[in-house]
C-alpha positions as CSV (number, residue, x, y, z in Angstrom):
1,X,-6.9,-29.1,-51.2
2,X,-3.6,-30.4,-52.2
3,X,-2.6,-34.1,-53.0
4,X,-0.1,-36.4,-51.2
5,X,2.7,-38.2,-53.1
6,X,0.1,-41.5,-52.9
7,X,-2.7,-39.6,-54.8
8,X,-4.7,-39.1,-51.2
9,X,-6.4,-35.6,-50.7
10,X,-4.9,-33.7,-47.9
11,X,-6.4,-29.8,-46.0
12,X,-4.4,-27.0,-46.4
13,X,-3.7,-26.0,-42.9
14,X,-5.6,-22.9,-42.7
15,X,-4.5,-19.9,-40.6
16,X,-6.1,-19.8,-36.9
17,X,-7.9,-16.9,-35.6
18,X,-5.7,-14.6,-33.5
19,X,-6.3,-16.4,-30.0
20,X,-6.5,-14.3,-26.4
21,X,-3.7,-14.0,-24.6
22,X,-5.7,-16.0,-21.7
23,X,-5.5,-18.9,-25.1
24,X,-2.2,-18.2,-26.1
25,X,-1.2,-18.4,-22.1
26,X,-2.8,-21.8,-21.4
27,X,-1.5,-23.5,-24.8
28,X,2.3,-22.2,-24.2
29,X,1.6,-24.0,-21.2
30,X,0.3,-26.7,-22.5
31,X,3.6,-27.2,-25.0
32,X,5.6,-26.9,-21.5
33,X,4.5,-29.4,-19.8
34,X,4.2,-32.0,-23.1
35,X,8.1,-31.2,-24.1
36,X,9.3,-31.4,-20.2
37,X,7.5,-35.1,-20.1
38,X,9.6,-36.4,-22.7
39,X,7.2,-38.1,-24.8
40,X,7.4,-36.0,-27.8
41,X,9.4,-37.5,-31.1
42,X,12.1,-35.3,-32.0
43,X,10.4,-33.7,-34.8
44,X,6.9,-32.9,-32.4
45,X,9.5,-31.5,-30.2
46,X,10.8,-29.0,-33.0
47,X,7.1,-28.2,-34.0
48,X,5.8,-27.9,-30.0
49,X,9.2,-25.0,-30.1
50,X,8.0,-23.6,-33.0
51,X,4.6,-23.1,-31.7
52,X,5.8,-22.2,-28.5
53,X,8.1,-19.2,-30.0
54,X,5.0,-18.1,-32.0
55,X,3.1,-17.6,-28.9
56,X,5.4,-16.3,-26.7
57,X,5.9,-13.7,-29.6
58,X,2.1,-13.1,-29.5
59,X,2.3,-12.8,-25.6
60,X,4.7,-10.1,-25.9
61,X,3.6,-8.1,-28.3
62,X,-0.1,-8.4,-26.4
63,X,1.9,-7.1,-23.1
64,X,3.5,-4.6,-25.3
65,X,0.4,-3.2,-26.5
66,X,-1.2,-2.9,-23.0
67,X,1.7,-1.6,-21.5
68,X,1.6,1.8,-24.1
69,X,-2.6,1.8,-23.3
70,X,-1.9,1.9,-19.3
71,X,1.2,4.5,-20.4
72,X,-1.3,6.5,-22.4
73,X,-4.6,6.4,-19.6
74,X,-2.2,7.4,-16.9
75,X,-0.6,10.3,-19.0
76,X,2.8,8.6,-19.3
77,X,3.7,8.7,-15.6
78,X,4.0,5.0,-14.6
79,X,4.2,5.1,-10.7
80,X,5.6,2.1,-8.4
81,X,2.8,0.1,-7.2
82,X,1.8,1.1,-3.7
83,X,-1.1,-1.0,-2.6
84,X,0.1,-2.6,0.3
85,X,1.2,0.5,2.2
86,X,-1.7,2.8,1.8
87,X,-4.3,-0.5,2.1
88,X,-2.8,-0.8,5.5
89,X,-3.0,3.2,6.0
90,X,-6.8,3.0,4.8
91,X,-7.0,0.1,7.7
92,X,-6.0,1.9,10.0
């Protein structure tokens, strides 16, 4: 616990648990839309960036991450998507 210049007791902020990406998704979001209304103070803006960058950092690296598992389960040969055309082949 650390003390305020008045003498009141104030929490450490403690470190959050790694959140999903689904979490970190929905609370970039989140940020979006409270910075695009405008009714952030200047220094909420700055923190709502701050938090925003930290996420979209954790986004990437999430994508990152799945990206070299699907590279690794398909034997590192990445193909183009083809579902529409052979869906409408099995169709037919």
């Amino acid at each position: 616990m650390v003390r305020k210049a008045g003498g009141a007791p104030v929490e450490e902020a403690q470190p959050s648990p790694a959140p999903s990406f689904e979490d970190a998704i929905g609370e970039l979001e989140r940020l979006v839309e409270r910075m695009e209304s405008g009714s952030l103070s200047l220094e909420d803006s700055l923190a709502a960036y701050r938090r925003g960058a930290e996420l979209a950092a954790f986004c990437r690296k999430s994508l990152a991450g799945v990206q070299q598992q699907v590279k690794v389960l398909e034997g590192e040969l990445l193909r183009p998507f083809e579902g529409g055309a052979a869906a409408d082949a099995d169709e037919a």
